[in-house]
GUVO-255800 format. One record per residue (C-alpha): residue in one letter; x, y, z. Coordinates in pm, whole numbers. Layout:
# GUVO-255800
VEXMAR  residu      px      py      pz
VEXMAR       A       X       Y       Z
...
This chain:
# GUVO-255800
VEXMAR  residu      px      py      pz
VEXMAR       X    -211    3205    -286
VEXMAR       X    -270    3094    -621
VEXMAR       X    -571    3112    -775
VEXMAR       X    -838    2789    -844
VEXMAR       X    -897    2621   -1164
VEXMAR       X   -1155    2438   -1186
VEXMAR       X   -1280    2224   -1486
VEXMAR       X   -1662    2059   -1509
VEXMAR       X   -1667    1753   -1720
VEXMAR       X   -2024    1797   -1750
VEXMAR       X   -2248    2114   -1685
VEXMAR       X   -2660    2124   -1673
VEXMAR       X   -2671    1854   -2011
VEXMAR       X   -2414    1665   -1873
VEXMAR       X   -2543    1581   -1554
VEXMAR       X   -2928    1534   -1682
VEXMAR       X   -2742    1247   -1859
VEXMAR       X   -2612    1101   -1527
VEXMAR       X   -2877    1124   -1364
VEXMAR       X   -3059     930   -1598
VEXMAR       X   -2781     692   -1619
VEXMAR       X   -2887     672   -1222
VEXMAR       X   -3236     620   -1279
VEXMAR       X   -3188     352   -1554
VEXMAR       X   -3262     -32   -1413
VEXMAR       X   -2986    -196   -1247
VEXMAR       X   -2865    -505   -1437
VEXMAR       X   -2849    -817   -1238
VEXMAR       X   -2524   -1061   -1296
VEXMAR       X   -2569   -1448   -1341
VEXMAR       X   -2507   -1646   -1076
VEXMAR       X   -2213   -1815   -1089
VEXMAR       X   -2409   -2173   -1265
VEXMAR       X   -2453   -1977   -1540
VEXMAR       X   -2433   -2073   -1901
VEXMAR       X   -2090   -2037   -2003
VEXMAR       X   -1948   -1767   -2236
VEXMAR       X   -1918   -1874   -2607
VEXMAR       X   -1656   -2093   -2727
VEXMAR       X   -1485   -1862   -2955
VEXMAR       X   -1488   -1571   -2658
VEXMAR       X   -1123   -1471   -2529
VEXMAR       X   -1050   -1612   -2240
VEXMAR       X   -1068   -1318   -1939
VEXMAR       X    -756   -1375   -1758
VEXMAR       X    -683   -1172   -1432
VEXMAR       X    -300   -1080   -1566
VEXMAR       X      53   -1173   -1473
VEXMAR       X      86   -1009   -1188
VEXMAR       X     132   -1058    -769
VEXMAR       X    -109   -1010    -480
VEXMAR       X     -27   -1004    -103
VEXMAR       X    -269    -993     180
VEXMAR       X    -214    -985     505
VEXMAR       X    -395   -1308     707
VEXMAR       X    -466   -1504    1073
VEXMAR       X    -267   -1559    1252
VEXMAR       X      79   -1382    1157
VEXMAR       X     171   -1393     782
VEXMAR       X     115   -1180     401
VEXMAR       X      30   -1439     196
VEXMAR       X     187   -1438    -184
VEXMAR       X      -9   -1540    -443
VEXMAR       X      39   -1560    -810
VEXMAR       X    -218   -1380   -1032
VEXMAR       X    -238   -1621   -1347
VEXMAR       X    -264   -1928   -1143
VEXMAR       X    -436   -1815    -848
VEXMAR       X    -169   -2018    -647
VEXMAR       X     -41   -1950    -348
VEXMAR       X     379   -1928    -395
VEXMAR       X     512   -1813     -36
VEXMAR       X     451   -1588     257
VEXMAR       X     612   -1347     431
VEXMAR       X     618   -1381     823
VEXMAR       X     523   -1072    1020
VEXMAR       X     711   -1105    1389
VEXMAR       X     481    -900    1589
VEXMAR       X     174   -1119    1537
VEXMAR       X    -150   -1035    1396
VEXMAR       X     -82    -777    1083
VEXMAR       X    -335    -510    1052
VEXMAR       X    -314    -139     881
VEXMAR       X     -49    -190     598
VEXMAR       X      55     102     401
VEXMAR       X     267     114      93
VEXMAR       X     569     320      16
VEXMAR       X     541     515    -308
VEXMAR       X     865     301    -475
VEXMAR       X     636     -30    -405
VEXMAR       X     956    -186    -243
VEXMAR       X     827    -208     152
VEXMAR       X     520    -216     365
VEXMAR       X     469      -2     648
VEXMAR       X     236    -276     885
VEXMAR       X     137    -152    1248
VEXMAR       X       4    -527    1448
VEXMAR       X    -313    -620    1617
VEXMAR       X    -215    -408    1958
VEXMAR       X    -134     -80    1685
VEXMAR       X     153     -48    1926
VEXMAR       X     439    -170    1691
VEXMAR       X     530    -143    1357
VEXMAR       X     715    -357    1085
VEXMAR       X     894    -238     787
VEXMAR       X     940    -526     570
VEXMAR       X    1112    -584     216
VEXMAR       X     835    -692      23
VEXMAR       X    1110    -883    -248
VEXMAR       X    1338   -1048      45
VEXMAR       X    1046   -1167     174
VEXMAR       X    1147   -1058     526
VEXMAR       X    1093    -746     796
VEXMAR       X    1397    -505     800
VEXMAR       X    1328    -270    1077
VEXMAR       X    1061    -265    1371
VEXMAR       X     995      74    1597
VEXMAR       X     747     116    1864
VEXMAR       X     664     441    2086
VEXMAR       X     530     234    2362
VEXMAR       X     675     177    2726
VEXMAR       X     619     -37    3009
VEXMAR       X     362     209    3106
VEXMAR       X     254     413    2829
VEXMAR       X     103     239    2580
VEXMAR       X     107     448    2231
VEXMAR       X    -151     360    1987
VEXMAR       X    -134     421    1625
VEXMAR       X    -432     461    1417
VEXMAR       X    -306     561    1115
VEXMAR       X      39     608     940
VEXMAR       X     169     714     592
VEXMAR       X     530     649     517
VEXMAR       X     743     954     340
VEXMAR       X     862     822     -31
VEXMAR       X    1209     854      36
VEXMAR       X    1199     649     376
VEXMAR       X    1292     912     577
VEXMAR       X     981     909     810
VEXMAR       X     695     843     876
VEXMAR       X     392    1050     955
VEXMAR       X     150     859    1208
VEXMAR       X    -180     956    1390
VEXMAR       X    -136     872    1775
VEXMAR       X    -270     803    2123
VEXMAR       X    -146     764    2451
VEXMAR       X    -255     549    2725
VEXMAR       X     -52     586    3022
VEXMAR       X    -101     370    3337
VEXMAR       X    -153     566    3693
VEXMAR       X    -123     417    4031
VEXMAR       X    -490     397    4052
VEXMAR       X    -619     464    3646
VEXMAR       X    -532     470    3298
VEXMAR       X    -500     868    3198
VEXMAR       X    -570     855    2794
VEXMAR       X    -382    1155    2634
VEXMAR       X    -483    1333    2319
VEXMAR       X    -532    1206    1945
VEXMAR       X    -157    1379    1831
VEXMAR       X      14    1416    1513
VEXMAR       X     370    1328    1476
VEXMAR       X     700    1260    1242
VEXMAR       X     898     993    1349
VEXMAR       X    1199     984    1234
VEXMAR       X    1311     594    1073
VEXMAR       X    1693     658    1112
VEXMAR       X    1704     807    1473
VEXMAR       X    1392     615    1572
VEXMAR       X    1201     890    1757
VEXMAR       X     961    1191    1714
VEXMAR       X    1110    1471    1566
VEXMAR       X     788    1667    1503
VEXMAR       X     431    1753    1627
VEXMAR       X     183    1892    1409
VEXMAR       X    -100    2056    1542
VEXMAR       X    -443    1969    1436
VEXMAR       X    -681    2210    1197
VEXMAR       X    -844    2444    1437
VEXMAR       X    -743    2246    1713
VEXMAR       X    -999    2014    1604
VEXMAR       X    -899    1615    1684
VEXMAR       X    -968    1332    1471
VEXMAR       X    -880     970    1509
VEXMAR       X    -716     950    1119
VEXMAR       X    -566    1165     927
VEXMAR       X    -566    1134     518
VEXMAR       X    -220    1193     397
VEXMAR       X     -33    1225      36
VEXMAR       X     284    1352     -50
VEXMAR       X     349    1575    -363
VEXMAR       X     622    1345    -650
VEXMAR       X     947    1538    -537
VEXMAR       X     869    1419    -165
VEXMAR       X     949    1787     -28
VEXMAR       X     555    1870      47
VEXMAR       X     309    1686     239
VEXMAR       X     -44    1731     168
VEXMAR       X    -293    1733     453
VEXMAR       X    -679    1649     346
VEXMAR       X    -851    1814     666
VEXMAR       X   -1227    1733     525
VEXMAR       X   -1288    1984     261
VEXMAR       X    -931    2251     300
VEXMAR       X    -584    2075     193
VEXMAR       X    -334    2184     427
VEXMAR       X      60    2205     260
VEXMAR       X     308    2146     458
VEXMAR       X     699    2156     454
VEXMAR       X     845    1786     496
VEXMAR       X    1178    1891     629
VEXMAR       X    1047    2143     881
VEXMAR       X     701    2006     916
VEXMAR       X     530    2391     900
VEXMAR       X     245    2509     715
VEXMAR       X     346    2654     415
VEXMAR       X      20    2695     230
VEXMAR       X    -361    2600     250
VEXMAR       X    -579    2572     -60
VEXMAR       X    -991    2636      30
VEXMAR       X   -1185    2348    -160
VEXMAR       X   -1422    2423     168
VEXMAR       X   -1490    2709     -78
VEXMAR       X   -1747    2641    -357
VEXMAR       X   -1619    2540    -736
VEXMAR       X   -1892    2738    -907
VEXMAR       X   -2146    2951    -850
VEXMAR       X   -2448    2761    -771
VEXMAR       X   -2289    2467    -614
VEXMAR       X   -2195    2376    -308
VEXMAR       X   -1851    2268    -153
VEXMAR       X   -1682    1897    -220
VEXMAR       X   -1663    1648      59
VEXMAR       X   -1410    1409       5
VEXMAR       X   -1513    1049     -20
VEXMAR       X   -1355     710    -149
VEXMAR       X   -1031     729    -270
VEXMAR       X    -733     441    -413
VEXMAR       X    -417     545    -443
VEXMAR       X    -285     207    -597
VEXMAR       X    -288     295    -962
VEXMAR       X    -349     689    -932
VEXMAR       X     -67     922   -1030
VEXMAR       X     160    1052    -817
VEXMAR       X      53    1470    -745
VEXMAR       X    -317    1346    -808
VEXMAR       X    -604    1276    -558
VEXMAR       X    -884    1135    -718
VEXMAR       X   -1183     980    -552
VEXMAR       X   -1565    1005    -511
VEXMAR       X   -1712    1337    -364
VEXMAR       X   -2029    1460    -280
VEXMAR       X   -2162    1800    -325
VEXMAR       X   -2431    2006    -165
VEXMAR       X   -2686    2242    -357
VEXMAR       X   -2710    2548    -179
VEXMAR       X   -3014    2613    -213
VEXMAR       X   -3225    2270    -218
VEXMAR       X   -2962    2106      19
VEXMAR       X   -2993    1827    -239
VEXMAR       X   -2643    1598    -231
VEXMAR       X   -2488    1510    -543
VEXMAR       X   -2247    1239    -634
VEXMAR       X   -1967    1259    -824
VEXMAR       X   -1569    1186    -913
VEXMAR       X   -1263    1488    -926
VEXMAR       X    -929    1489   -1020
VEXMAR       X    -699    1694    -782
VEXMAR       X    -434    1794    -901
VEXMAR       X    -268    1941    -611
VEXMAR       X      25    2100    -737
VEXMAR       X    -173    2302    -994
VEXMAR       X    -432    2357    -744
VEXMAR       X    -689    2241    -946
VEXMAR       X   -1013    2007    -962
VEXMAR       X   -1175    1826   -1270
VEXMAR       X   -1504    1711   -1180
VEXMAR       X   -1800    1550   -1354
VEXMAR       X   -2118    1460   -1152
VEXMAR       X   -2278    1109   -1159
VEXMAR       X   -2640    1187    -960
VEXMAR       X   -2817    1204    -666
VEXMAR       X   -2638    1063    -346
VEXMAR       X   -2801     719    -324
VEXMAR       X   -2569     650      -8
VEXMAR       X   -2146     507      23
VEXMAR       X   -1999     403    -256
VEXMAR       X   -1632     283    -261
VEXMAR       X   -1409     376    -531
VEXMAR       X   -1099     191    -699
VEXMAR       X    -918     261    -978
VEXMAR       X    -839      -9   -1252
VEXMAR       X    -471      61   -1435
VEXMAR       X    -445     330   -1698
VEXMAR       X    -632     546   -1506
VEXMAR       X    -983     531   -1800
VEXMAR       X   -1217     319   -1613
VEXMAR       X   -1318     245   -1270
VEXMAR       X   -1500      65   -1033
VEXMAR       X   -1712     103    -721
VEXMAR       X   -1907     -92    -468
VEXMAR       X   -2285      10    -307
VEXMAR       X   -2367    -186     -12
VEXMAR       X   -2692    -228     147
VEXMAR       X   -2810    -483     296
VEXMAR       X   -2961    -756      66
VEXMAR       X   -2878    -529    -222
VEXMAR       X   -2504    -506    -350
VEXMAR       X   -2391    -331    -696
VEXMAR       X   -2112    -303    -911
VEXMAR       X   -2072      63   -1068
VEXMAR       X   -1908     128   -1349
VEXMAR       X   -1733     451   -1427
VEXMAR       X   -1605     576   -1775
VEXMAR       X   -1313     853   -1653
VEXMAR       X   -1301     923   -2022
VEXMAR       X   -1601     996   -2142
VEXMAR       X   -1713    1128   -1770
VEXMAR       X   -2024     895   -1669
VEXMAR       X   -2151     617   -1522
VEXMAR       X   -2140     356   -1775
VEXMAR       X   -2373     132   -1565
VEXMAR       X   -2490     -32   -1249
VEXMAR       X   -2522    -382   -1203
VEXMAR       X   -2635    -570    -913
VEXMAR       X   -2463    -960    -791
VEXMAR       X   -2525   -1188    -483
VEXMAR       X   -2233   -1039    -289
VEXMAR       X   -2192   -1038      88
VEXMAR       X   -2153    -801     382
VEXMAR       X   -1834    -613     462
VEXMAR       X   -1681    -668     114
VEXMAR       X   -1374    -447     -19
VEXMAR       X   -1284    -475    -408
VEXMAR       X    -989    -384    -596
VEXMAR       X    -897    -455    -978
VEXMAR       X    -643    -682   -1105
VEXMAR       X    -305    -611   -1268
VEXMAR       X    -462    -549   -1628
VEXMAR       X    -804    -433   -1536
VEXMAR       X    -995    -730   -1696
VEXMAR       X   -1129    -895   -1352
VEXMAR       X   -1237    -734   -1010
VEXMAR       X   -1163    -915    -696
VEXMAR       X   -1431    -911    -396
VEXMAR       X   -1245    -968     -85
VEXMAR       X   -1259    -943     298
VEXMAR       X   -1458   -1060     493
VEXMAR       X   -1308   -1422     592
VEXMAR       X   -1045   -1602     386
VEXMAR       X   -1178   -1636      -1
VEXMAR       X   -1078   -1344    -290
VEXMAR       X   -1386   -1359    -568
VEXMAR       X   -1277   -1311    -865
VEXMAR       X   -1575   -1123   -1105
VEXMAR       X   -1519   -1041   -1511
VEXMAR       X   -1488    -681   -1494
VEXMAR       X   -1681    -653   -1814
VEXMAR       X   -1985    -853   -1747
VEXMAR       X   -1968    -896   -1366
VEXMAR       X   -1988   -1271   -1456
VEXMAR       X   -1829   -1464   -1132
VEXMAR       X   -1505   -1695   -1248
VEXMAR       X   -1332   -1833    -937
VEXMAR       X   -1223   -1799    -602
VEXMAR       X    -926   -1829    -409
VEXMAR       X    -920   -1985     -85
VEXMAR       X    -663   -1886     197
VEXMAR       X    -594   -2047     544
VEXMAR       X    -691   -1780     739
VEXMAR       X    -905   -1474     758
VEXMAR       X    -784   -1161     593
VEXMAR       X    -687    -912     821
VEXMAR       X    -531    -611     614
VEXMAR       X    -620    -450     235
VEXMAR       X    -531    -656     -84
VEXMAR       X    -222    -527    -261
VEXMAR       X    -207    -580    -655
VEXMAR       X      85    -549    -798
VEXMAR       X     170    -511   -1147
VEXMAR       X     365    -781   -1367
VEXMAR       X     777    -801   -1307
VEXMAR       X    1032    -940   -1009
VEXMAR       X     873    -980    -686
């Protein structure tokens, strides 16, 4: 196995600095009656680019960036869309429906679905909880569950694994799970050439073969980085602007000693086998995580309740920048938009916030006809 690199952005000077960043007060954004920004201030603009959401009762909504307008739909045949996941080339979404029985591929620039599958019989149903298409459309790797109906009961089956195969439209693989341990989702990624699949099983990563679906390999981040701390749990993670054969996301790490948790953000490099981490502070609780493009600066979300924060993190200089708290509301998700100037506060109900990523001043909303039922999907400027 090859060996473990690892790279600290910040050692014992470092991460006094974060944690004073952490202990600094928290800013508190103007409501949205506030003052307005000077006249000769450029104008923050959210970009050129697309977003679809999925919505009640059976549609993806398309709306324009710079105008906040909605400019079509796309109509999703089995209902209710739910759990939506996007192929690496950005051409199709992968959506299972309210029942997670059946799934839709649809062409995200004809505006149409392409190809439906579902595992299910007249009496078997076959749930899927999670599903991660492969970038070259050949599969598609899916956490199940069976329910099958009995004379006199319902006999539920085991969480399970599998490739299904998009030409021949059946399972073609089982993989077993870590240990034989069973989990309801399984976090997925697949290296840039498409020919390994990378298995997060909470702190190991698990390589696997895509054409013969075996174990190939298994790198130990279950093992500590450096001496003196503890292992990384994986945390928050978005994909949408991350590069491909990277994994990075929040983590938390243990002191072995003190059992003290510490928060922080690593760069995985996964073919290289290696990690660059920098830590922010103590654990102060969840905090999501999303990426703005470019891959310098992102953002995260604390939620409590009656208390919500922006956090700011500089991936260059390795720190929190700040920490700012805004009226938000419960359940909220946030992504960035196409050229990283505004954040969007979405789900849950039917409005998109729209928040100047630099001062956390709010700008606008957008209102949609029904309640938003999968994650927000940003793409960047060009034909859609």
């Amino acid at each position: 196995m090859n060996r473990t690199y690892v790279t600290w952005g910040v050692r014992l000077a470092g991460t006094a600095l974060c944690l004073a960043a952490l202990r600094t007060p928290v800013h508190t954004a103007e409501p949205a009656a506030a003052a307005a920004a000077p006249a000769k201030a450029p104008a923050v603009t959210p970009g050129k680019g697309t977003l679809i959401v999925g919505t009640y009762p059976d549609s993806f909504w398309i709306i324009d960036e710079a105008t906040q307008q909605i400019t079509g739909s796309i109509k999703f045949g089995s209902g209710l869309p739910r759990r939506t996941a996007l192929s690496r080339d950005r051409t199709k979404f992968y959506t299972t429906d309210a029942t997670m029985e059946k799934v839709e591929v649809i062409d995200i620039k004809a505006r149409k679905t392409v190809d439906t599958f579902t595992l299910s019989s007249p009496n078997k149903h076959v749930r899927i909880k999670s599903l991660e298409p492969d970038p070259l459309h050949r599969f598609v790797m899916m956490v199940t569950r069976t329910a099958e109906k009995k004379t006199d009961r319902f006999e539920v089956g085991p969480s399970e694994i599998i490739q299904f195969d998009l030409n021949e439209k059946k399972v073609i693989n089982k993989i077993p799970w870590p240990n034989g341990e069973e989990r309801e989702n399984a976090n997925i990624q697949f290296s840039p050439d498409a020919k390994l699949m990378y298995m997060f099983n909470e702190q190991d990563v698990l390589i696997f073969d895509t054409t013969t679906a075996k174990q190939v390999d298994k790198w130990e981040l279950s093992q500590p980085i450096e001496n003196g701390f503890g292992r990384l749990d994986f945390g928050a993670q978005d994909a949408a602007n991350d590069e491909p054969g990277f994994y990075t996301a929040i983590f938390t790490t243990e002191d072995p000693i003190n059992h003290k948790r510490n928060l922080g953000i690593g760069r995985v490099n996964l073919s290289a086998k290696s990690v660059d981490f920098f830590t922010l502070g103590p654990n102060t609780g969840q905090v999501s995580f999303t990426m703005a493009p470019g891959r310098k600066r992102a953002y995260g979300l604390s939620q409590e309740i009656g208390r919500y924060e922006f956090w700011n993190f500089d991936l260059e200089a390795k720190r929190l920048s700040n920490r700012t708290e805004f009226a938000g509301r419960p359940r909220m998700s946030l992504k960035t938009s196409s050229n990283g100037q505004v954040l969007y506060i979405y789900n849950a109900g039917n409005t998109i916030d729209l928040y100047d990523a630099a001062t956390y001043k709010y700008m606008s909303t957008i209102t949609l006809t029904g309640d938003m039922t999968s994650e927000l999907f940003v793409f960047p400027p060009g034909p859609r």
